[in-house]
C-alpha positions, 0 to 999 in steps of 0.5 A, a space after each residue: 125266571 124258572 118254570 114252576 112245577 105244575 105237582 110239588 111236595 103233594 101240592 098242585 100250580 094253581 096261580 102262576 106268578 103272573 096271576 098272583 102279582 095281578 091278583 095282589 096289586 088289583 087287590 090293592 088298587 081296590 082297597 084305595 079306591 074303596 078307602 078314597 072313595 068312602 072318604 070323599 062320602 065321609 070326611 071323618 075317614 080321611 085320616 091318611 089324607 087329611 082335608 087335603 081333598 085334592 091329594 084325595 082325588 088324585 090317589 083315587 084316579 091313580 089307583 083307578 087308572 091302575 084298576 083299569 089298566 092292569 087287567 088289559 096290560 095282562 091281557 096283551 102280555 099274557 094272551 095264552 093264559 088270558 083266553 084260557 081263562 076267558 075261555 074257561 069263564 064263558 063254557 058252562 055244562 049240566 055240572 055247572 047247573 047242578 053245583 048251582 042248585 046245590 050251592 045253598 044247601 052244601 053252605 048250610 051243611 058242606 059235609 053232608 052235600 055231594 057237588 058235582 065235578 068242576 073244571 078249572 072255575 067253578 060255578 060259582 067262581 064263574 058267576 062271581 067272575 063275570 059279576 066283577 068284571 061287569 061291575 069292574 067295567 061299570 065303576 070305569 065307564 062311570 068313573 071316567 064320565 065323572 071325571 069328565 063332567 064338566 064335558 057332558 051333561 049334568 043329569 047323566 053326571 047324576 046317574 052316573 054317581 048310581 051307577 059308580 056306587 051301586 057297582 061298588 056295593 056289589 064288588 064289596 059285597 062279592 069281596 067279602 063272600 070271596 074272603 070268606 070262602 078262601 080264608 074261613 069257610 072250613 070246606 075250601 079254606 085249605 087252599 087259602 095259601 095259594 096266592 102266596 105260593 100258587 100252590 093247593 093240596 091235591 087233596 083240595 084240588 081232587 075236591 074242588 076242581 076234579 075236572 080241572 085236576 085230572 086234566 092235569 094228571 093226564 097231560 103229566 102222563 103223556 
């Protein structure tokens, strides 16, 4: 597979193929999962399955085999970009602090509310990050013990299904936020191509993810 270029047509790689195709089908993933879950809670959903509750459960463990599985194939097939990546979540400067405190006051009124520069994630993007991943791993923990049940004890079963459900409101909701700033919010949604191509305008990439961008520009000098 050929390389892509980083700068093309006034556009700049954000997503290589490799996180676009993770992206998509770790998307998907949680779409049967989320459907096959609310079914199970209420029966008048399971249109595509029907009362076959059997056939409901084994898509639900597959897809959540795959939800779990996939970030950790990722991960040993693409170490470089994995730690990078990790290695991006974890730093955090003063900038970081100061895009928080704007945070709010830039949603109401983006136009009038200057962010500080940010690296390859943003703040926000950080803090969602780790919020999915610490509900991702909660939903598989719990998940598994569920499935295992009738191995362990009935009361830890009980929380367990907390647990499982209050993970799942908090990726729901943190889904929803993450559509909308891609797709509808008018100061970030130019970008909302880029995991069908990769690709974001400079001119979004300039403004959202400055650090990150002249990074970029410096290593294409060299």
């Amino acid at each position: 597979m050929a390389k892509e270029a980083v700068f093309k047509d006034g556009q700049v790689l954000r997503f290589p193929v490799s996180a676009r195709v993770l992206h998509s089908i770790h998307t998907l993933s949680f779409l049967v999962l989320l459907y096959t879950g609310l079914a199970r809670m209420w029966p008048d959903m399971s249109i595509l399955v029907g009362d076959d509750l059997l056939l409901g459960q084994t898509i639900h463990h597959i897809a959540a085999v795959l939800f779990v599985a996939l970030p950790l194939i990722m991960l040993v097939a693409f170490p470089k970009g994995a730690g990078r990546f990790l290695k991006e979540l974890a730093s955090w400067d003063k900038d970081d602090t100061e895009w928080m405190k704007k945070f709010i006051p830039w949603m109401i009124r983006p136009q009038s509310v200057k962010l500080p520069p940010q690296g390859e994630e943003k703040a926000g993007q950080k803090v969602s990050a780790w919020m999915m991943i610490i509900c991702a791993a909660l939903i598989a923990i719990s998940g598994i013990l569920m499935w295992t049940a009738q191995n362990i004890p009935a009361v830890l079963v009980r929380w367990m299904y907390v647990v499982h459900d209050l993970s799942m409101i908090i990726l729901i909701f943190l889904g929803i936020m993450h559509i909308y700033m891609a797709m509808l919010f008018p100061a970030t949604r130019r970008g909302r191509m880029s995991m069908v191509t990769g690709y974001v305008p400079e001119e979004e990439a300039k403004h959202g993810w400055k650090k990150w961008y002249d990074g970029l520009k410096k290593e294409g000098e060299k």
